[in-house]
C-alpha positions as CSV (number, residue, x, y, z in Angstrom):
1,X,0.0,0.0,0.0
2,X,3.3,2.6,0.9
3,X,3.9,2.0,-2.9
4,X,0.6,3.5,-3.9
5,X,1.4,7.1,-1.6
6,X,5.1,7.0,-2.7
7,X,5.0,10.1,-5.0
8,X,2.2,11.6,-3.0
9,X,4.3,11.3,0.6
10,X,7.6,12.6,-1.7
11,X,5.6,15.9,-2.8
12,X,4.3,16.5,1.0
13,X,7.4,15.8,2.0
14,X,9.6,18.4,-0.5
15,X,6.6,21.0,0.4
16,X,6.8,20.7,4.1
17,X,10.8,21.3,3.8
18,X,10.2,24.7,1.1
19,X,7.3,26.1,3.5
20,X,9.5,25.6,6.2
21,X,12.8,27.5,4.1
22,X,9.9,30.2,3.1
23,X,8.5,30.8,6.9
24,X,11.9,31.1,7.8
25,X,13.1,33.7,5.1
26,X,9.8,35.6,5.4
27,X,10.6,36.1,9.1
28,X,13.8,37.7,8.3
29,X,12.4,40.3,5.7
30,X,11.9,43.9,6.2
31,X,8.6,44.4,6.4
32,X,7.4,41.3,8.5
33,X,4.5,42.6,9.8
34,X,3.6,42.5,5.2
35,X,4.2,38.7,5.3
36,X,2.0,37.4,8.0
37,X,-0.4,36.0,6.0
38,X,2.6,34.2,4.0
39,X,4.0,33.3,7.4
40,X,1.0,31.7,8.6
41,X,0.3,29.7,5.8
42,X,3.9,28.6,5.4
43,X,3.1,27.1,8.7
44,X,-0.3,25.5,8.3
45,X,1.1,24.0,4.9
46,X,4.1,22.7,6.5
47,X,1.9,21.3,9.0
48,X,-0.9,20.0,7.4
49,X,1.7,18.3,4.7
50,X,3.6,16.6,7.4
51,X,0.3,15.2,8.3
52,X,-0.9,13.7,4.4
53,X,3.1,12.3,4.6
54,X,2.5,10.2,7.5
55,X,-1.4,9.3,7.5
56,X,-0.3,7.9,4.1
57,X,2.6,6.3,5.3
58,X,0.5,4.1,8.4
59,X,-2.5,3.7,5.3
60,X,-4.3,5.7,7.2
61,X,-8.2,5.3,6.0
62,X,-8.6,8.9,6.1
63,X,-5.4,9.1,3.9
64,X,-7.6,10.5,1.4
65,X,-10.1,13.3,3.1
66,X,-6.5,14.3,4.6
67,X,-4.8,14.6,0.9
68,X,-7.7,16.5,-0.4
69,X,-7.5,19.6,2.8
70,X,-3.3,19.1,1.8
71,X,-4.8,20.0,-1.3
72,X,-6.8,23.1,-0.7
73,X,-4.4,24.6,2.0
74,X,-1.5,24.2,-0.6
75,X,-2.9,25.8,-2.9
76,X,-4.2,28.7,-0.3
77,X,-0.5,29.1,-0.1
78,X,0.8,28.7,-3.1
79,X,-1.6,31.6,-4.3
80,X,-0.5,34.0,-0.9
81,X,3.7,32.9,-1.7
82,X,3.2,33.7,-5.5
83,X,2.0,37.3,-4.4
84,X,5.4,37.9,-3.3
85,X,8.5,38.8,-5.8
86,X,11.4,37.0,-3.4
87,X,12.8,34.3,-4.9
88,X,11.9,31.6,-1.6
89,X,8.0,32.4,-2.0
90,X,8.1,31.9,-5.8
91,X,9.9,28.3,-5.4
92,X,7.3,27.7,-2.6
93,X,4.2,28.7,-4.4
94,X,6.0,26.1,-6.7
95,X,6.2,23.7,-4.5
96,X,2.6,24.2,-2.9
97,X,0.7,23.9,-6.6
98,X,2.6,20.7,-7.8
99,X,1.7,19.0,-3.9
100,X,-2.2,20.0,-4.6
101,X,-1.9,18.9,-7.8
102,X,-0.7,15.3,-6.9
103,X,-3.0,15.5,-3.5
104,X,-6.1,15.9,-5.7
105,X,-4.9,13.1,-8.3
106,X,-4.0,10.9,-4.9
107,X,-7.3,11.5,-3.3
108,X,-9.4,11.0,-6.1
């Protein structure tokens, strides 16, 4: 069953590392107080990623219900991150579409 998560848990996995890099660096910007919204998704995606990567790892029969809010909270921030010019929210509003992207193929 691990087999039939193992690109699904590798995309949670890679986004959950990049929202983690892109809470970080937001942090350390300027204007901090402009990237809270950024910073708090970075965290719920990290989060709720971490979650899909290791329901789907035990087979978890919610694996899918989870994959599909991975879904819709990677793409949440994927669309706040691609607001942003630096170059660590644009790789992470990468990394958030191509996680919902796989979530919502995984789930379905």
């Amino acid at each position: 069953m691990h087999e039939k998560y193992q690109e699904c848990i590798q995309e949670c996995l890679n986004c959950m590392q990049v929202c983690n890099h892109c809470y970080d660096a937001c942090l350390k910007e300027e204007n901090v107080k402009m990237m809270a919204e950024c910073i708090r998704l970075n965290r719920e995606c990290a989060d709720i990623c971490a979650f899909a990567a290791k329901a789907m790892a035990s087979n978890s029969p919610f694996a899918s219900e989870i994959c599909q809010l991975c879904a819709t909270i990677c793409e949440a921030c994927g669309n706040e991150c691609k607001k942003h010019n630096d170059s660590h929210c644009q790789e992470c509003a990468d990394a958030c579409f191509k996680c919902a992207e796989v979530c919502r193929k995984m789930a379905s």
